[in-house]
N, C-alpha and C positions, 0 to 999 in steps of 0.2 A: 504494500500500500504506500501510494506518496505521501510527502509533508500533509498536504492542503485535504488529507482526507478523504481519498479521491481514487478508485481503480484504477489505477493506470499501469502498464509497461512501459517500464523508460528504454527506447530505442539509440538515442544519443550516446556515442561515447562508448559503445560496447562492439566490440570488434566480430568478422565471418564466425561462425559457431552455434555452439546450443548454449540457451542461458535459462536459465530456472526461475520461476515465480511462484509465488502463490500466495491465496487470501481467504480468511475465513469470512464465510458470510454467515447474518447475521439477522437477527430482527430488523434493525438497522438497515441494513440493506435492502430488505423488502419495503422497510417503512419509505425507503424514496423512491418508491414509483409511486405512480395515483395509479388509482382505479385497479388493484391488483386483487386476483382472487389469491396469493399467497401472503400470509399476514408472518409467518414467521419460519426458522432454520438452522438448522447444526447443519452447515455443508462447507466445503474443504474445494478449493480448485486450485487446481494445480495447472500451470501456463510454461508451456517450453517453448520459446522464440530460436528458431532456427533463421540464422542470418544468413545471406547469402547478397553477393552481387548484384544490386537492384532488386532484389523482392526477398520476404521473407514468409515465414509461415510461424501461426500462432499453433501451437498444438492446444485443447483445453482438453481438462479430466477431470471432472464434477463429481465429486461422490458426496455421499449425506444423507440426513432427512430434512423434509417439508412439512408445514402444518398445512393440510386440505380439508376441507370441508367434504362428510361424504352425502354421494347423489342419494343415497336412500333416506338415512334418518338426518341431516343435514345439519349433526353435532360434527364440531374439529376432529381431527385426529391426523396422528403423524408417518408418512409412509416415505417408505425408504426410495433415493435418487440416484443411478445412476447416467453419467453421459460422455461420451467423446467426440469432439468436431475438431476440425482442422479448418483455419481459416488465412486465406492469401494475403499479404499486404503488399503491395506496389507500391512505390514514390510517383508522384507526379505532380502536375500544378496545381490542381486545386481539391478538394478533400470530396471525395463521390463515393455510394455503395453502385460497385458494376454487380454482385449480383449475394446470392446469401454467402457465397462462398470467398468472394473477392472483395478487396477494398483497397481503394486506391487512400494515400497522404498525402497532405503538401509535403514539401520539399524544406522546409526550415520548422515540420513537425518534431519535436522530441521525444513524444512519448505518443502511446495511442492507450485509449482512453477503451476500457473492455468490461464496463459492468452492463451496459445493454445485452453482449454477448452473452455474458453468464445468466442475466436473467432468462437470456430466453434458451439456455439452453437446458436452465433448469424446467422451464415449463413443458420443453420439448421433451423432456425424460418421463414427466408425470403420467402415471397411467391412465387412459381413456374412460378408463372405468371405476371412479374410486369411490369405493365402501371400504367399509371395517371387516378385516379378517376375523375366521375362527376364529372360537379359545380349542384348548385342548380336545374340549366336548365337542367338537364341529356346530354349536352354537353361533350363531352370530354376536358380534360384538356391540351390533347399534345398537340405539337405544330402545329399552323396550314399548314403553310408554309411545311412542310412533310407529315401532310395529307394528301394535293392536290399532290404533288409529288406519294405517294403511291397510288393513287385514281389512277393517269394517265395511271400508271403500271399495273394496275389490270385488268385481264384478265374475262371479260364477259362470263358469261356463253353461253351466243349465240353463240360468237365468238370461244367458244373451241368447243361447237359443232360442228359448222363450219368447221374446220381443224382438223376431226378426221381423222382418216386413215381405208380407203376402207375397208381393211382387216381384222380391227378389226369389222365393219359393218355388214360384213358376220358372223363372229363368232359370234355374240352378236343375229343375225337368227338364226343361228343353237342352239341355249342355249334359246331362248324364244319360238325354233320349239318342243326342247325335254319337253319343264313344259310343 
């Protein structure tokens, strides 16, 4: 981490090679984005800057946990992150993303600035699907008190059969008349 409190890899000054970084994120860290659906974090990223003659490459390795909210009973909880990207840096005149992989610097840049990257490479790792695991008992971990709530709501299969509509009845005849 820089002085001024700030993500950054310092580019300047450090010769062809691999050079090491890393930083832990943190509440903190989440708390400066807006509008984020992750509010907090124990995650570790690890940054190797491979320098080379006009361009370099950022390696990132994100490992950790996240607090998410889960989709079912929509209490916090914490699940584990993994992630790896490799991303391009070019020098050139004026500071532009060419694409998610590439990114071009100015030329009197010193450092490059990479907690956008980590955020979203943490988001990228989050899984599609997040509820509360097991316990032991292959129980579910959400919460009960919304379980039964959700249970009440749920619509039986009996009962949708029940309230289909006539017309679709017929048509559903005429399509097991023509197999």
């Amino acid at each position: 981490m820089s002085k001024q409190g700030t993500y950054s890899v310092r580019i300047s000054g450090l010769g062809e090679g691999d050079h090491d970084f890393s930083f832990e994120l943190d509440k903190k860290f989440f708390d400066s984005f807006e509008q984020t659906e992750l509010t907090d974090g124990e995650v570790r990223a690890d940054i190797v800057l491979v320098k080379k003659h006009g361009v370099m490459e950022l390696h990132f390795m994100v490992t950790g946990k996240v607090e998410v909210v889960c989709d079912r009973c929509l209490e916090p909880f914490w699940t584990a992150i993994t992630s790896s990207h490799i991303i391009y840096v070019k020098i050139g005149n004026q500071p532009e993303e060419v694409n998610e992989d590439v990114v071009v610097i100015g030329k009197d840049d010193h450092e490059i600035e990479v907690s956008q990257f980590l955020y979203e490479f943490i988001v990228l790792a989050l899984p599609v699907k997040r509820i509360h695991s097991k316990d032991q008992d292959g129980k579910s971990m959400c919460d009960p008190g919304m379980l039964e709530k959700l249970e009440a709501h749920r619509i039986k299969k009996a009962d949708q059969e029940a309230n289909t509509d006539p017309r679709w009845d017929a048509l559903k005849g005429i399509i097991e008349k023509n197999n």
